[in-house]
C-alpha positions in Angstrom: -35.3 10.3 2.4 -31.9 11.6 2.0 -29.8 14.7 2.6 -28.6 16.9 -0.2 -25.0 15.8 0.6 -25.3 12.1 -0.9 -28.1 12.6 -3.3 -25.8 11.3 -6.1 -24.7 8.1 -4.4 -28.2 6.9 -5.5 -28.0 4.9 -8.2 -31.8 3.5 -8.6 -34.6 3.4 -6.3 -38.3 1.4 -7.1 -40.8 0.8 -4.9 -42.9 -2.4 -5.0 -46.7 -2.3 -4.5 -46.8 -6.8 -4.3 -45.3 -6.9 -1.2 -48.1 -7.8 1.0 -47.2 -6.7 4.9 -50.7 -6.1 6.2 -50.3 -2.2 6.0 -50.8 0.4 3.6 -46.7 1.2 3.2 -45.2 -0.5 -0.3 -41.5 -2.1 0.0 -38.6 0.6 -1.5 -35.7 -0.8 -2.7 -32.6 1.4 -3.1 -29.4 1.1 -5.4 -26.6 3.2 -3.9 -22.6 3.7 -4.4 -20.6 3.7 -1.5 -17.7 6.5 -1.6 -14.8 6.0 0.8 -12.6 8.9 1.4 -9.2 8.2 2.5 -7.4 11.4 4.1 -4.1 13.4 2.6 -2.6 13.1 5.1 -3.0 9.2 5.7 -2.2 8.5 2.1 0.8 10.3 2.3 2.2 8.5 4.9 4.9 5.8 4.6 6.7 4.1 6.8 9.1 2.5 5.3 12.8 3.2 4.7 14.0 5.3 2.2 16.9 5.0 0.5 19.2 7.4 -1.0 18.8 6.4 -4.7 20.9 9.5 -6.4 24.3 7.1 -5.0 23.4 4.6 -7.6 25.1 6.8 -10.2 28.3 6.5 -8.3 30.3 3.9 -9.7 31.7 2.6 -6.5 28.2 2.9 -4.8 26.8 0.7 -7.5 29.2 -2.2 -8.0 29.4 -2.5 -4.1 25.6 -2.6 -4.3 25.7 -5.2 -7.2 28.1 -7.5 -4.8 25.9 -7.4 -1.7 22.9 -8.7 -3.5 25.2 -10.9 -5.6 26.3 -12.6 -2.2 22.4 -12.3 -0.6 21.6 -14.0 -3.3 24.0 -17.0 -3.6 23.3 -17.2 -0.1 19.8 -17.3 -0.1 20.2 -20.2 -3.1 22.0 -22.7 -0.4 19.2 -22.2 2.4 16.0 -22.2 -0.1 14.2 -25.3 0.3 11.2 -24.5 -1.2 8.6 -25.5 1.6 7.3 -22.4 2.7 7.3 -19.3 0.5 6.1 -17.0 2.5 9.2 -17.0 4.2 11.5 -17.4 1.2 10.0 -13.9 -0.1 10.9 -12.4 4.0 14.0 -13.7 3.5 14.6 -12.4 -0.4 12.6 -9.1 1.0 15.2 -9.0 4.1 18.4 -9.2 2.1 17.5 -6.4 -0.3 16.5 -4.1 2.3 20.0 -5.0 4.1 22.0 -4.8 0.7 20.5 -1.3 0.1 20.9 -0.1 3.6 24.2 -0.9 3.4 25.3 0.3 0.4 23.0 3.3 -0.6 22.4 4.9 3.1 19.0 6.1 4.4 18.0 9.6 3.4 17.4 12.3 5.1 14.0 13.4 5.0 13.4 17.1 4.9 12.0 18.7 7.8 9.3 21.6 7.8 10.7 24.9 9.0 7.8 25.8 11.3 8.8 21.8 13.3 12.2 22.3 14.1 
């Protein structure tokens, strides 16, 4: 009743001879696993931005990072008002992002040698 490919997704199968349907076949009941496969490729992907984390180490680069979210932050104090948060957390989300791509700079992502 099933290929040899997904033979061990089945978990339990029982037939049932009580079932009355007016024909000689008996009721089977099957007990499977479903097994999703998600690609490489599509589980590699991010969109997002990506920052260039090694500057934290600088000094400079991390106290100038420490005042941008220090500001953000104050700032963000003065507008909450606590009625929606869904878009206090945009708004939290939106000033790190901004503090960091101001401060840290976007990296460079490397590029295959057979795209160039």
């Amino acid at each position: 009743m099933i290929d040899r490919r997904c033979h061990s997704s089945i978990l339990d199968v029982r037939n049932f001879r009580g079932a009355d349907f007016d024909t000689y076949h008996y009721l089977v009941v099957a007990k499977f696993r479903e097994r999703l496969v998600v690609s490489k490729q599509e589980a590699q992907k991010f969109n997002g931005d990506r920052y260039n984390l090694r500057n934290v180490n600088e000094l400079e680069v991390m106290k100038q990072y420490q005042i941008e979210i220090t500001n953000r932050f104050a700032a963000l104090e003065n507008l909450s008002d606590g009625e929606d948060i869904n878009r206090d957390w945009e708004n939290l989300k939106k000033s790190i992002k901004t503090s960091a791509k101001e401060s840290l700079s976007l990296r460079r992502l490397k590029q295959p040698n057979h795209v160039r």
